[in-house]
LOKOL-413153 format. One line per field, with one value per residue (C-alpha): residue number from 1; x, y, z. Coordinates in nm, 4 decimals, padded with zeros to 6 digits. Layout:
BEGIN
nr <- NUM,...
u <- X,...
v <- Y,...
w <- Z,...
***
This chain:
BEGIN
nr <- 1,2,3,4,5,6,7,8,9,10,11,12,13,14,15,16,17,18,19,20,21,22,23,24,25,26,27,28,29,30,31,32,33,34,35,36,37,38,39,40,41,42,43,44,45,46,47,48,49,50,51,52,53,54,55,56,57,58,59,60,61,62,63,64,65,66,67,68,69,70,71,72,73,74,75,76,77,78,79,80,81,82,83,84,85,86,87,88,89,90,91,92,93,94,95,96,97,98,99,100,101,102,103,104,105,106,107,108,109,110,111,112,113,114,115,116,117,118,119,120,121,122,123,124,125,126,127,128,129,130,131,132,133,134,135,136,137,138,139,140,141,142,143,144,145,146,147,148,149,150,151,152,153,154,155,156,157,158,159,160,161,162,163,164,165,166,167,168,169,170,171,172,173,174,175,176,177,178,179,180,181,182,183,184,185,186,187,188,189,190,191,192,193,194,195,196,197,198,199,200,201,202,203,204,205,206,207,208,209,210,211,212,213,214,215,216,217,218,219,220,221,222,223,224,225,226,227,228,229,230,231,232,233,234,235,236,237,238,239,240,241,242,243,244,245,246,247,248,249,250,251,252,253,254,255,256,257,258,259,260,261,262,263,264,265,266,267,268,269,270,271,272,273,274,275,276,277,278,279,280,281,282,283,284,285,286,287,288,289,290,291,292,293,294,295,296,297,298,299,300,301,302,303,304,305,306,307,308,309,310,311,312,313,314,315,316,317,318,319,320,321,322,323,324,325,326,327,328,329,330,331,332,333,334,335,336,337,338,339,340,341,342,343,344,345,346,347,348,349,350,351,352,353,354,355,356,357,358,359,360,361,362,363,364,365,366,367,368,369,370,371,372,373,374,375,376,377,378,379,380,381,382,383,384,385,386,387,388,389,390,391,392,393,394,395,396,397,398,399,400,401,402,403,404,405,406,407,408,409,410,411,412,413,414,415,416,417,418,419,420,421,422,423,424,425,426,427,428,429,430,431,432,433,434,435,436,437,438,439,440,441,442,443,444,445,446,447,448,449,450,451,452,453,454,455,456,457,458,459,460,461,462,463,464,465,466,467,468,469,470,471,472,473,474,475,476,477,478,479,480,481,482,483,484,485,486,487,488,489,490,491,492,493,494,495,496,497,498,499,500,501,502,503,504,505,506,507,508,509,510,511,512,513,514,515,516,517,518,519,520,521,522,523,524,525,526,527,528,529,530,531,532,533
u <- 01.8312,02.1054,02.0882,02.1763,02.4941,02.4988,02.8040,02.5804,02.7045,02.4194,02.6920,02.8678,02.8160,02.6970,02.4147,02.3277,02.2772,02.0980,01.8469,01.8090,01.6875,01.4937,01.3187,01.2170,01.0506,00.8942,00.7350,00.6864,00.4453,00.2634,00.1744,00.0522,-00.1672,-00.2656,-00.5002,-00.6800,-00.6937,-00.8630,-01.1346,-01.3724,-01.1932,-01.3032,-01.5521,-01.7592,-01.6455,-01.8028,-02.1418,-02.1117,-02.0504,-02.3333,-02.5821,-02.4922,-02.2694,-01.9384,-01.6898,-01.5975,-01.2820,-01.4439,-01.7288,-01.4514,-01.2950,-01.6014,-01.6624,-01.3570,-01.2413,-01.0878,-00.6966,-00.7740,-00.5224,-00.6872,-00.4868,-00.5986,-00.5667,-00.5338,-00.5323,-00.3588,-00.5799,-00.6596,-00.2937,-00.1971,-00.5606,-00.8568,-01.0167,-00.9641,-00.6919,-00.8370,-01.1043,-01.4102,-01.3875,-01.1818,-01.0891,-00.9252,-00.8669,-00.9949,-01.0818,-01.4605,-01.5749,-01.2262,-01.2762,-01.0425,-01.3226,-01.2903,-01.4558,-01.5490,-01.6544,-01.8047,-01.6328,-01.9486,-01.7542,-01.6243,-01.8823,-02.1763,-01.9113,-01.9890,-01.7647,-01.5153,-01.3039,-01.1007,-01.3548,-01.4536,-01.0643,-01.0327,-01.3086,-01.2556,-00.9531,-01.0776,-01.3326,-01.0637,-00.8771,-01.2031,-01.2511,-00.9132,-00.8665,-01.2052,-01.2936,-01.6653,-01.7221,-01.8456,-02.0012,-02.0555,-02.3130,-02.3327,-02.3644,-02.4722,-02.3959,-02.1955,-02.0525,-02.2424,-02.0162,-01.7741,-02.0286,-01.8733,-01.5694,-01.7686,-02.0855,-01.9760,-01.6191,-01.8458,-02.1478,-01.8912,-01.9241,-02.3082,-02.1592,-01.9449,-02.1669,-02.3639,-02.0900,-01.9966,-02.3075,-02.3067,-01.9750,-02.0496,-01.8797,-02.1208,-02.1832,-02.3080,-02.4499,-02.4652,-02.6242,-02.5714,-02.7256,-02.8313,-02.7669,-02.9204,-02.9391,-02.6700,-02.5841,-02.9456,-02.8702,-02.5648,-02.7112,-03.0149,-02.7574,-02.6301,-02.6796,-02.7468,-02.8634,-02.8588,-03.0191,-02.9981,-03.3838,-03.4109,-03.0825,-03.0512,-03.2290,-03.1879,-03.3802,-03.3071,-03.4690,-03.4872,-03.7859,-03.7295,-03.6271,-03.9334,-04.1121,-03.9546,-04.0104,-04.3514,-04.4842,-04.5574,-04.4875,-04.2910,-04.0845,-03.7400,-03.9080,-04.1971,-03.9785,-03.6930,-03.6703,-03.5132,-03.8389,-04.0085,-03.7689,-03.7995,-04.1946,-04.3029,-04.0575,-03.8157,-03.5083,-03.3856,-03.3486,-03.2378,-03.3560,-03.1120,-03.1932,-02.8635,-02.5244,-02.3502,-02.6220,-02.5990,-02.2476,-02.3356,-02.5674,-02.3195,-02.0509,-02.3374,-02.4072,-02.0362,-02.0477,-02.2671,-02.1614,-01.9665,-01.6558,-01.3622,-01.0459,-00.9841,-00.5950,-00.3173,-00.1828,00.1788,00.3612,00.7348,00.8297,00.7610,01.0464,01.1708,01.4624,01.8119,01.8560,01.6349,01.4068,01.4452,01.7965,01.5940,01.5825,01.9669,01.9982,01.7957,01.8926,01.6541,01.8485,01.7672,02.0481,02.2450,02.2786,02.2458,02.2594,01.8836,02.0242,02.0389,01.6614,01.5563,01.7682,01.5451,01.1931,01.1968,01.1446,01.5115,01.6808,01.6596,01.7311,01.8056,01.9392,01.9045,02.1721,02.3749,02.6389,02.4505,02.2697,02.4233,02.1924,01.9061,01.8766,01.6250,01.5594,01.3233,01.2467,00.9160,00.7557,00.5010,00.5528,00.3901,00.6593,00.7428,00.9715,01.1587,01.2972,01.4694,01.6985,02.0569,02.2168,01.9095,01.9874,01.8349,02.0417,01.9864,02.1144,01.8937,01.6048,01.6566,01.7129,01.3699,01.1879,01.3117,01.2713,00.8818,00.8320,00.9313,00.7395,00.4692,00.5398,00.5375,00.2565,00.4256,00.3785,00.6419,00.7450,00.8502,01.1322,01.1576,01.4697,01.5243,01.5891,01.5099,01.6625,01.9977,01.9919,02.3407,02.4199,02.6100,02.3263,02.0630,02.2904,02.2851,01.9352,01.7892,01.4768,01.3893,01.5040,01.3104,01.0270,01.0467,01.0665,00.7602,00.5997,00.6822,00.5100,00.2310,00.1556,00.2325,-00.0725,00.0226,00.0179,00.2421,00.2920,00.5048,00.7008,00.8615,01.1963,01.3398,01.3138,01.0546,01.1989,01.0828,01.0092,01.1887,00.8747,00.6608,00.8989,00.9259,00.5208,00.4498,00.1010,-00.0601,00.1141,-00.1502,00.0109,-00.1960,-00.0562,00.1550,00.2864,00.5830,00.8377,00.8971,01.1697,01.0394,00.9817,00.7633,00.8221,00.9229,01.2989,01.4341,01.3808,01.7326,01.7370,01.3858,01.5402,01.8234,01.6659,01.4245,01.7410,01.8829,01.6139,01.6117,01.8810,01.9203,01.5682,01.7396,02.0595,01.8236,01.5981,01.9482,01.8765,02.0416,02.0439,01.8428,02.0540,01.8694,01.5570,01.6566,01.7980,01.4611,01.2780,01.5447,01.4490,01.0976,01.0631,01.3516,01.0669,00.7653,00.9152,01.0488,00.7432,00.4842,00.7263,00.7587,00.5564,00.2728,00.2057,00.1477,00.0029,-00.2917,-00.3310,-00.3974,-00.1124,-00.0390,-00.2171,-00.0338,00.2524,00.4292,00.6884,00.9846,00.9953,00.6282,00.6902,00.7346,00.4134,00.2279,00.3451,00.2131,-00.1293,-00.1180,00.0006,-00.2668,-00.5134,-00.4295,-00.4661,-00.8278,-00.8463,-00.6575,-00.3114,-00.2416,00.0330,00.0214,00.1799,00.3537,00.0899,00.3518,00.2907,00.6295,00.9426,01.1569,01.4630
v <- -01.2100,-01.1856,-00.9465,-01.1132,-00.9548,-00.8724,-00.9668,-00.8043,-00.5164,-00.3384,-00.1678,-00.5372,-00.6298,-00.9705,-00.7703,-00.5459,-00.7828,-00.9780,-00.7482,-00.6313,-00.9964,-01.0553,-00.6976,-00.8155,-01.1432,-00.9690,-00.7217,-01.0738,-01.1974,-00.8063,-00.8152,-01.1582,-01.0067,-00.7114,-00.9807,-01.0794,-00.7175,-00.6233,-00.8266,-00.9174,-00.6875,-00.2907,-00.4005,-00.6032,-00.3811,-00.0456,-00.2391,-00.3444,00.0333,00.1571,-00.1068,00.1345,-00.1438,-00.1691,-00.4377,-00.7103,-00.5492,-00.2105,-00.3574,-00.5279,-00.1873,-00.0230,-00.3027,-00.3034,-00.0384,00.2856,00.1915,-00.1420,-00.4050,-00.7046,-00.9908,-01.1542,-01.5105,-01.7323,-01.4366,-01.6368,-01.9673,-02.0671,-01.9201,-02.1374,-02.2985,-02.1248,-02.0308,-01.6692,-01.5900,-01.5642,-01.7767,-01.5606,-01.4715,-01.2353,-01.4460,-01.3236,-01.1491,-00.8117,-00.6275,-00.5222,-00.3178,-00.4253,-00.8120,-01.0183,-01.1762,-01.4292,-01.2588,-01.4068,-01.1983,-01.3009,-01.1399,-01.0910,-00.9240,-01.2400,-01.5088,-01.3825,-01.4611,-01.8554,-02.0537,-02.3028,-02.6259,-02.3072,-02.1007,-02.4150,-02.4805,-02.1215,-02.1122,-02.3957,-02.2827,-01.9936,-02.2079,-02.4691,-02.1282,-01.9528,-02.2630,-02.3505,-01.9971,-01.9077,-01.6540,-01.5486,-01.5607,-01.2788,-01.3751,-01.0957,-01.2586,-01.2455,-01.5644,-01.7354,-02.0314,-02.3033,-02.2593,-02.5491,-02.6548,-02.7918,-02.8844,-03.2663,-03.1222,-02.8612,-03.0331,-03.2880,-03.1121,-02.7696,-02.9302,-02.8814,-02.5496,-02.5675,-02.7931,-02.5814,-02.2658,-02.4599,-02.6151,-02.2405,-02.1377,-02.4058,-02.3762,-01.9917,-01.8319,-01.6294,-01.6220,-01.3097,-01.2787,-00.9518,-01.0378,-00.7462,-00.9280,-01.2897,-01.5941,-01.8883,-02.2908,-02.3470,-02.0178,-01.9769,-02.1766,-01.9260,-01.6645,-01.9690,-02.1081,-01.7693,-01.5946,-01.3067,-01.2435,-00.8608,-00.7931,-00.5046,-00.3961,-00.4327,-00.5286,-00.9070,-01.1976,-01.5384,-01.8468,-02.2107,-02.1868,-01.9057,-01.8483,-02.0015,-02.2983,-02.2863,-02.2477,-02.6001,-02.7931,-02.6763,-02.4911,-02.2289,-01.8393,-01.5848,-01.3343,-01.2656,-00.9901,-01.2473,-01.5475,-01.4173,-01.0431,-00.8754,-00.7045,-01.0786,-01.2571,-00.9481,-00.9345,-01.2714,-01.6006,-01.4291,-01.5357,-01.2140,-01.0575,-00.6781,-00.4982,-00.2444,00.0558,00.0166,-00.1478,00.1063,00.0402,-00.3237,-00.2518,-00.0584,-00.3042,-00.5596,-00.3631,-00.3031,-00.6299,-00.7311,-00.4741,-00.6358,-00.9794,-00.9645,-01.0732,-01.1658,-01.3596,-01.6646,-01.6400,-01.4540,-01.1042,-00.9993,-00.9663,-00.8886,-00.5860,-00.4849,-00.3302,-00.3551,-00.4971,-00.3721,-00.4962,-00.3541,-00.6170,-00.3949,-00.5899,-00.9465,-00.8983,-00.8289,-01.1510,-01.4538,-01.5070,-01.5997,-01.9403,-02.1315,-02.3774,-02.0373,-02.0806,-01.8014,-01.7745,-01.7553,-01.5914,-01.2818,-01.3596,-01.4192,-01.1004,-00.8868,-01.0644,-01.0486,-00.8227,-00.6067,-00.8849,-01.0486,-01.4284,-01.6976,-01.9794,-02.3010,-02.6316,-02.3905,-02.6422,-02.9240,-03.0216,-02.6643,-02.7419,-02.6716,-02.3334,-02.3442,-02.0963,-01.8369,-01.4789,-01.2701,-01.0988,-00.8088,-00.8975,-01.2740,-01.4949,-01.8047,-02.0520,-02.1170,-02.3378,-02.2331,-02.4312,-02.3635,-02.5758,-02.7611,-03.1236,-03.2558,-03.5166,-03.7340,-03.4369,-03.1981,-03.4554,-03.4918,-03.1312,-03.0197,-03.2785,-03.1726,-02.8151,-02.8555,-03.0322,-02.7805,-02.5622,-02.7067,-02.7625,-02.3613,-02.3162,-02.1121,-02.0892,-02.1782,-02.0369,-02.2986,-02.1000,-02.3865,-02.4075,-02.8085,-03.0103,-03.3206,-03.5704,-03.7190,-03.9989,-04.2757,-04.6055,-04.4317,-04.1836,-04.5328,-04.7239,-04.4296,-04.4364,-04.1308,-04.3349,-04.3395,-03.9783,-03.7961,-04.0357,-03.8532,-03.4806,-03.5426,-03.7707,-03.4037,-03.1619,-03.4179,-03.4506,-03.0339,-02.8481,-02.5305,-02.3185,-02.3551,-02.0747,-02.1617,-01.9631,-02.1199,-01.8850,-02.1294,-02.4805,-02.7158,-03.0474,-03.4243,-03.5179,-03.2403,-03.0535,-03.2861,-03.2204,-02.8301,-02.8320,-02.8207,-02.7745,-03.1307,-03.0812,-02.8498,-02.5124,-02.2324,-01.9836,-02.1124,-01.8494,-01.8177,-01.6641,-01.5444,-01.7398,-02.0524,-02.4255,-02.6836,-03.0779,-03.4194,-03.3203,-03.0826,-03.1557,-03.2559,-03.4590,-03.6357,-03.7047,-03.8023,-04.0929,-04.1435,-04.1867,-04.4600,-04.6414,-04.6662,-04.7906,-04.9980,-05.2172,-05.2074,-05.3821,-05.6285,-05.6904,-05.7169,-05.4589,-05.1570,-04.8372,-04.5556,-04.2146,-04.0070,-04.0314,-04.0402,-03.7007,-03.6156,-03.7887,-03.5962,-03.2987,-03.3242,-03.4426,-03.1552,-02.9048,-02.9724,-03.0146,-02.6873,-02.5790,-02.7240,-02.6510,-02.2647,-02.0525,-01.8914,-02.2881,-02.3832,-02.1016,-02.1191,-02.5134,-02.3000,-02.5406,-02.2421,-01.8827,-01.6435,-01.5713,-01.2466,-01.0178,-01.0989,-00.7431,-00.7652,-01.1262,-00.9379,-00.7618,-01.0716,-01.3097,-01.0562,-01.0209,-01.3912,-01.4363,-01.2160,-01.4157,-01.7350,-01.5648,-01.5625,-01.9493,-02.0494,-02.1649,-02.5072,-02.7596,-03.1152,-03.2514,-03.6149,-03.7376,-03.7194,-04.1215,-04.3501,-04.1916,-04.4673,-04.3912
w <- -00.1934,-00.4266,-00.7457,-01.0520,-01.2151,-01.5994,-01.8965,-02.1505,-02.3480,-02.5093,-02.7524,-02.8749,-03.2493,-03.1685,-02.9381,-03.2011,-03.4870,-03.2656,-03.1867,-03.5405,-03.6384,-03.3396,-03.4292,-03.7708,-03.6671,-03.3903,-03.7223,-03.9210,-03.5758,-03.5757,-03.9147,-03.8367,-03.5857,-03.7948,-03.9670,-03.7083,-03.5859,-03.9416,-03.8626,-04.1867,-04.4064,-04.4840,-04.6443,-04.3776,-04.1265,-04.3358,-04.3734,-03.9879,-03.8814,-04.1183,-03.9468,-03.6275,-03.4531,-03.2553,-03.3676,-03.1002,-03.0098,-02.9377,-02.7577,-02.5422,-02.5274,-02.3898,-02.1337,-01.9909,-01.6770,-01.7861,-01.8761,-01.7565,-01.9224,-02.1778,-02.2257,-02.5584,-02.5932,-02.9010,-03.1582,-03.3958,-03.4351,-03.7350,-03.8340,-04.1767,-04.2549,-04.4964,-04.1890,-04.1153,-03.8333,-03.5015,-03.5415,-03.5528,-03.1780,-02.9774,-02.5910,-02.3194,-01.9633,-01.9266,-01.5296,-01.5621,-01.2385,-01.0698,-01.1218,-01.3567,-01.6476,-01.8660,-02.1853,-02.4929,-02.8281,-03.1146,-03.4168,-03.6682,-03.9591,-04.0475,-04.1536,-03.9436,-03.6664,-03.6883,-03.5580,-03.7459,-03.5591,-03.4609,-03.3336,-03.0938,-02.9631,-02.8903,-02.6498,-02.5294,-02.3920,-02.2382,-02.0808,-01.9149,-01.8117,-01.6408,-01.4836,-01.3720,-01.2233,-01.0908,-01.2999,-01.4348,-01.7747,-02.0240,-02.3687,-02.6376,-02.8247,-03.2285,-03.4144,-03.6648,-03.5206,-03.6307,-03.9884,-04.1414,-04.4120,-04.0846,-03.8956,-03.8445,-03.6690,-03.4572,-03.3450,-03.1171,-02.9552,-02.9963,-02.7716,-02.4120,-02.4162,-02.3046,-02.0561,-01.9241,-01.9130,-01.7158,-01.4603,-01.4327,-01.3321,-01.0339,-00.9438,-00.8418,-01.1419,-01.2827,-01.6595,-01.8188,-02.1631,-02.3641,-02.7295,-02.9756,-03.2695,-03.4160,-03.1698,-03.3340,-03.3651,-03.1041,-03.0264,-02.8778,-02.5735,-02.4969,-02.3377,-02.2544,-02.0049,-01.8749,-01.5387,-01.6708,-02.0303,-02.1767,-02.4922,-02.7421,-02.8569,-03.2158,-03.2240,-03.0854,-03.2557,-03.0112,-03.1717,-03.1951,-03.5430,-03.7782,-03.9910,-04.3117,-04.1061,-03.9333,-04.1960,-04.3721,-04.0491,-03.9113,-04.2084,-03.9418,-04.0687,-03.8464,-03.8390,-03.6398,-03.3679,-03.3048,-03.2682,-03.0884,-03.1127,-02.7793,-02.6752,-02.7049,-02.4944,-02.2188,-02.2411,-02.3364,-02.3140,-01.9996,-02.1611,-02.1697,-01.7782,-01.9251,-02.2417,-02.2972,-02.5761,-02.7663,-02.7677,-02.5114,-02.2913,-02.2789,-02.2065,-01.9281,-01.8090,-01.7923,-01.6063,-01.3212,-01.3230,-01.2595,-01.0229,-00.8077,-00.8223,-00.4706,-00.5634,-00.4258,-00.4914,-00.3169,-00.3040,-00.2033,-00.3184,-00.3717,-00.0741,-00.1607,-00.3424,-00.7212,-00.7913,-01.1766,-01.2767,-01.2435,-01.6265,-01.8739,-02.0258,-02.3477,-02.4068,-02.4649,-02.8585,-02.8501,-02.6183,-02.7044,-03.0783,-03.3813,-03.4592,-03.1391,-03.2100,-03.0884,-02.7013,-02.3960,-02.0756,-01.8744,-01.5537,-01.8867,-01.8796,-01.5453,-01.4519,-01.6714,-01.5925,-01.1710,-00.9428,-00.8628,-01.0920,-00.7308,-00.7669,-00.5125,-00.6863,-00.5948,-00.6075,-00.8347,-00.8740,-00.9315,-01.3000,-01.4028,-01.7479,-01.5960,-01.3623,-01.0787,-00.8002,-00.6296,-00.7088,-00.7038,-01.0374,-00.9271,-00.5964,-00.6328,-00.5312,-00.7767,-00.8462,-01.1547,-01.3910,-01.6656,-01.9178,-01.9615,-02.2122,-02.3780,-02.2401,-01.9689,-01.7127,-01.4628,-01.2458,-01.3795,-01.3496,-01.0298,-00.9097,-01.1144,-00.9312,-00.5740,-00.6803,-00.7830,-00.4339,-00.2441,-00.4046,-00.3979,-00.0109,00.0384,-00.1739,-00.4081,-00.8551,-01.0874,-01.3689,-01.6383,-01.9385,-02.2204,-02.4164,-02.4618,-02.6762,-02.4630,-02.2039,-02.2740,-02.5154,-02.5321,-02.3506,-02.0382,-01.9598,-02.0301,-01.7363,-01.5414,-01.5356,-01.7596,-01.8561,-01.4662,-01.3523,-01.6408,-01.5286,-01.1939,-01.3192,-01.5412,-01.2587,-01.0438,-01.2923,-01.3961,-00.9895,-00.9316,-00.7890,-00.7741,-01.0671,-01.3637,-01.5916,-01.8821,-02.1568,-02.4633,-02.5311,-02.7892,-02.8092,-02.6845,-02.8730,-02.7411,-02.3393,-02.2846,-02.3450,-02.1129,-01.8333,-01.8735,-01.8680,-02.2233,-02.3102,-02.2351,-01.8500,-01.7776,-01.7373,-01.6590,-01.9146,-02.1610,-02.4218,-02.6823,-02.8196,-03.1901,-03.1932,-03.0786,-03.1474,-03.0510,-03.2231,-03.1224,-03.2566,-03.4805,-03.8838,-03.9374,-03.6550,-03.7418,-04.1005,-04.0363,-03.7876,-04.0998,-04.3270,-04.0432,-04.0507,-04.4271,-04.4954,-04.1843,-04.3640,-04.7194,-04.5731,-04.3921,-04.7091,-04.9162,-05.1617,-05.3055,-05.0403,-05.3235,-05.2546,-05.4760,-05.3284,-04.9554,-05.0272,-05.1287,-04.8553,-04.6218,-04.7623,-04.7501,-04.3974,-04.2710,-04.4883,-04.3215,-03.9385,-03.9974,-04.1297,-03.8555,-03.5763,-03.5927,-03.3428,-03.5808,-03.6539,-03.2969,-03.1787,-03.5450,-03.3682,-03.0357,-02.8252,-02.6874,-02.5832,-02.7905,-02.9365,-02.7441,-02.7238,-02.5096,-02.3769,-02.2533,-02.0831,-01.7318,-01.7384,-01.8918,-01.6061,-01.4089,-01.4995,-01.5199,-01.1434,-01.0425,-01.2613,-01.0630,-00.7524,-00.8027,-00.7140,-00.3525,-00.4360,-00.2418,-00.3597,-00.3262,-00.0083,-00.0273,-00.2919,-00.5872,-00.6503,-00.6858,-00.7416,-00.9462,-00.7296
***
């Protein structure tokens, strides 16, 4: 297989002041982080400590095998709201006894760790992704429960994830439930619908009612050991199937359960070589610039992200805006798409639709790199039938069945989104850049359309066109789709799983191509419905 070639010189001025701005919005996204990292605050985390208990992340820590790798998911949700970033739980992939988890950890420093319209999109996410890629499902239980005052947006999206426990559960992905503290109202029927439930004595507190609760509805008096202390629930009700002493030994407890679960993936491992790159992946920063109306060249990318910067390209000379071909990435091989020049053609259209058949045909993942700013708009490329050939690339990755794993290094601007599997296409992984943005067009774009449209009505109505305040209304619109397009916006709405570092996109893929291995990896064959040729 061919090695990609490199024109990038690491010493250039453009390189280095490229990289020097990259650097600093890559700080601007860590600091960003840093806040959901801090948890509660010192001071919640001081009287959590003194109460003799780990934090989420450190009970994650402690679960996980020695060195083992934990990709978090969705740290920034919540990102711009007066919710608290992250959400009040710490997701993601972690290996526990040599199987890939799906863990889930409740983060009690903040609000009693209830959970807020945030709290229930960020599990719900992990949820689709345990189930989509056949992975059990670890809960570390402490909740309040739902935080009341937003109860009308959490109650009925929040009620699916007692659904999906249970669907888990028959489906023959284990769920295992290690409660550390209070799990009440809701929260009760957590570790209720669970495998395996774990609890800490003295420690955890499960209860659909609490006692002054009790107390107003039955007039009955009780207190939290009696009605749902851990001891209880082992001796008495049997909701609890372990007692463990204290919190390291509920962590023990759950790593022998996991231990014994008999697992194994379903799907294939790598079989080419892992080699790294020729290119450095270090050089991204200095390559993909902040301003994302700046172009570059993916094959700079793609040479730094695959195994030996080994690429077989494919139609090269054909719908040169969008690149396609086949490489391998930790020895998993994949296929991938990548955008060039931003616009999509009928050419390109057409090439990414016979591209995701094939693959599809071999059974093999694709890797979707966004930088578009949409299909080609103008009466030729209307006659020539754009309407119809995007149809058919977004008919191809709508129809797809093997895995898509996307990453936004730029733009991700109108259908061109849909077609480079944008986050409603399903994607296993989807994950973005620093850089990046995600809206139906750019803000200029959207108000200068706005503007059009204006005045187009005032000449129709026969009035006077008001300059003044469409400079305004141009401003404000360009303002807030600059604002609500950036990445720390999408990724706070949780439209995608994190925000990451380009230099660490080689090693995420990875884990993530391993992750998908866990289900069977079959694409569709001749069931892609009508091509509009």
């Amino acid at each position: 297989m061919p090695v990609l070639q490199t024109a990038i010189d690491p010493a250039s001025e453009e390189f280095t002041a490229r990289r020097a701005e990259y650097l600093e919005r890559i700080s601007e996204i860590d600091a960003e982080h840093a806040k959901a990292v801090a948890a509660g605050g010192p001071r919640y985390v001081q009287r959590h400590r003194e109460r003799g208990k780990l934090l989420a992340r450190e009970r994650i820590e402690m679960l996980l095998d020695p060195a083992a790798p934990f990709m978090e998911l969705s740290p920034l949700a919540a990102w711009g709201t007066d919710f608290h970033v992250g959400g009040s739980l710490v997701t993601g992939i972690g290996v526990v006894e040599g199987v890939e988890c799906a863990i889930l950890a409740h983060e009690p420093t903040v609000k009693g760790g209830t959970g807020n319209p945030y709290s229930v999109r960020k599990f719900l996410r992990l949820f689709d992704i345990a189930k989509e890629n056949n992975l059990p499902l670890i809960c570390l239980v402490e909740s309040g429960g739902a935080d009341l005052p937003t109860q009308s947006e959490i109650f009925v999206p929040g009620g699916r994830q007692f659904r999906d426990l249970t669907e888990a559960s028959a489906s023959g992905r284990p769920v295992i439930s290690l409660v550390f503290g209070n799990s009440t109202a809701g929260g009760a029927y957590v570790p209720g619908m669970s495998d395996y439930t774990v609890m800490v004595k003295e420690g955890a507190k499960v209860f659909l009612a609490g006692p002054p609760l009790v107390k107003m509805a039955t007039g009955e008096v009780s207190d939290d050991e009696s009605l749902g202390g851990a001891e209880m629930h082992a001796r008495t009700s049997g909701l609890a199937d372990y007692l463990a002493v204290d919190e390291m030994d509920a962590i023990r407890i759950g790593r022998q359960i996991v231990s014994r679960l008999n697992w194994r993936k379903a799907g294939p491992e790598p079989s080419l070589p892992a080699d790294p790159p020729v290119h450095p992946i270090q050089d991204l920063p200095g390559i993909v610039p902040v301003d994302i109306k700046q172009p570059f060249d993916p094959l700079e990318v793609i040479g730094r992200l695959v195994d030996g910067s080994r690429f077989d390209e494919f139609k090269p000379l054909y719908g040169t805006s969008l690149v396609t071909g086949w490489a391998s990435i930790q020895g998993y091989p994949v296929g991938i798409l990548a955008n060039a020049r931003g616009i999509l053609f009928s050419e390109e259209s057409q090439k990414a639709a016979q591209f995701i058949q094939l693959a599809n045909q071999i059974d093999v993942p694709l890797v979707f790199l966004q930088n578009v700013t949409g299909f080609m708009v103008g009466k030729e490329y209307e006659q020539n039938g754009i309407i119809k050939h995007g149809a058919m690339m977004i008919n191809a990755v709508s129809n797809s069945r093997v895995p898509h794993l996307t990453i936004n290094m730029g733009a991700s601007y109108g259908a061109g989104n849909y077609g480079m599997c944008g986050r409603a296409y399903g994607p296993r992984f989807l994950f973005s850049w620093p850089n990046s943005k995600t809206a139906v067009m750019g803000g200029q774009q959207l108000a200068g359309v706005m503007s059009i449209v204006a005045r187009q009505a005032a000449a129709a109505r026969g009035v006077e066109f008001d300059e003044a305040a469409d400079t305004a209304l141009r401003e404000k619109i360009e303002t807030q789709i600059d604002t609500e397009s950036i990445a720390p916006f999408m990724s706070g709405k949780v439209y995608d799983d994190g925000i990451i570092d380009p230099r660490d996109t080689r090693t995420i893929l990875g884990y993530c191509l391993s992750i998908v291995s866990n289900q069977s990896i079959e694409g569709v064959k001749n069931a892609f419905g009508v091509f509009r040729m």
